[in-house]
C-alpha positions as CSV (number, residue, x, y, z in Angstrom):
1,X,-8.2,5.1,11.5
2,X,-8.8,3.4,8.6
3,X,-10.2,4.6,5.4
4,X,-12.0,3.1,2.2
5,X,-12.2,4.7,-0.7
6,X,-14.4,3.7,-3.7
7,X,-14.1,5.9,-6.7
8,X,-16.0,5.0,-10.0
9,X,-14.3,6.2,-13.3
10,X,-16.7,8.0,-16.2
11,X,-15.4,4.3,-18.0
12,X,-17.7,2.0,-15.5
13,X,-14.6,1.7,-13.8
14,X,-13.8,1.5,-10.2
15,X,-10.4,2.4,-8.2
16,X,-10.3,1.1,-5.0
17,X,-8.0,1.8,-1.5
18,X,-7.9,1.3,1.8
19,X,-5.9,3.2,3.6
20,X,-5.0,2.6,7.7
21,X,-3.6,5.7,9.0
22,X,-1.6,4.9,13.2
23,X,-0.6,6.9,16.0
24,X,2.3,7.5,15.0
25,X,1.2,9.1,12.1
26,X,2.4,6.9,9.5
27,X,-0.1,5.7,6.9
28,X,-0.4,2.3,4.7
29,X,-2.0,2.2,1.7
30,X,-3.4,-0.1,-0.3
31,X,-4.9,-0.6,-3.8
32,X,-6.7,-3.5,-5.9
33,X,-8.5,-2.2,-9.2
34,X,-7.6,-2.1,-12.7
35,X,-5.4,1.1,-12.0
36,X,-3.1,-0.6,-9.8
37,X,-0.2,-2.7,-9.5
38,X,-2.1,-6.3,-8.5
39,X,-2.7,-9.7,-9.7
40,X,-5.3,-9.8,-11.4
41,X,-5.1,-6.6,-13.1
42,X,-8.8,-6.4,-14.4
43,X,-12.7,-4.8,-12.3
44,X,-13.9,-8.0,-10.3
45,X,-17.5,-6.1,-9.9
46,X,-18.1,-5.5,-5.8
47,X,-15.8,-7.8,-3.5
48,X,-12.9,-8.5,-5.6
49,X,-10.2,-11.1,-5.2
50,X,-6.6,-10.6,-5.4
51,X,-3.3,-12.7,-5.0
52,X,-1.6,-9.4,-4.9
53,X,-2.5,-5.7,-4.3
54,X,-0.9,-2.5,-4.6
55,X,1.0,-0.8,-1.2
56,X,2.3,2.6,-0.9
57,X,3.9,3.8,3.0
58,X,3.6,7.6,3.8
59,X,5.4,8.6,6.6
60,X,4.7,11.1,9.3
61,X,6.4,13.9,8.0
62,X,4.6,13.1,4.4
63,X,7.4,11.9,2.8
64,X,6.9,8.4,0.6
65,X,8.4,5.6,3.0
66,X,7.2,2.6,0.6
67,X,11.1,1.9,-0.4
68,X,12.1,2.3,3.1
69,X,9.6,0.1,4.5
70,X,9.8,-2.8,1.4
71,X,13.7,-2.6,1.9
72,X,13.4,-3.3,5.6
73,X,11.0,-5.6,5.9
74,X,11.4,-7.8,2.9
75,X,15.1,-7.0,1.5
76,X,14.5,-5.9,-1.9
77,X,13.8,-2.1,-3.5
78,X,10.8,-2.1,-5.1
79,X,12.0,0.9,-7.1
80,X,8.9,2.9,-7.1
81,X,6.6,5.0,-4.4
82,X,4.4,2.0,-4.4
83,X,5.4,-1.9,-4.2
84,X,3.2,-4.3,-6.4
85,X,1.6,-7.4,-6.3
86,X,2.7,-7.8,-2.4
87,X,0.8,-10.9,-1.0
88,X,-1.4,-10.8,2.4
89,X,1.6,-11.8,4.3
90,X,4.1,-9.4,2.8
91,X,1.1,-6.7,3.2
92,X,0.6,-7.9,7.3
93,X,4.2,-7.8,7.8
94,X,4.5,-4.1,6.7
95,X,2.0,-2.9,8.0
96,X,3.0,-4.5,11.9
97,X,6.7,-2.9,10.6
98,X,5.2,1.0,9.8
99,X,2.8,0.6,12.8
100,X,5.4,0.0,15.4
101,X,7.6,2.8,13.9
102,X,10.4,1.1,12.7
103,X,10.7,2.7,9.6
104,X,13.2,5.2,9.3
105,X,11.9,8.6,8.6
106,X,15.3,9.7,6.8
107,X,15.7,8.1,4.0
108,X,19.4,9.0,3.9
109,X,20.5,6.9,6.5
């Protein structure tokens, strides 16, 4: 399924995410607004542009899975429940990872 979501803020501004929920249960989310971690930072009024977005991974069992997924797929910790300023291809990569359940779901291991 996937999901966008358009909120406007009492300021004139708006928050935007689209979220793909899979099979498996595991969801990918994805900001661009001025709330969110993404270059550029500002409103860009109704189809915005962005070099980099926002991405937050929520795993089947509702636990955060962002660090998990960032770590696997592009080697780094992105020290935070959400990664920011991914590109298109870092964002396509993790979501083909999260879709085809690679993550792991205990972040322990």
């Amino acid at each position: 399924m996937i999901s966008v979501f358009s909120n406007e803020r009492p300021n004139g501004n708006e928050v935007r995410n689209v979220r793909f929920t899979f099979d498996n249960g595991h969801v990918v989310s994805i900001g661009m607004s001025a709330f969110h971690y993404c270059s550029p930072r500002t409103q860009q009024g109704l189809n915005p542009e962005r070099e980099g977005v926002e991405l937050a991974v929520i795993l089947s069992n509702g636990e955060w899975g962002t660090r998990e997924a960032v770590n696997e797929v592009l080697g780094y910790d992105p020290g935070d429940d959400v990664a920011a300023n991914l590109s298109a291809d870092e964002v396509a990569r993790i979501i083909a990872h999260v879709q085809s359940d690679c993550i792991a779901l205990d972040s322990g291991e």
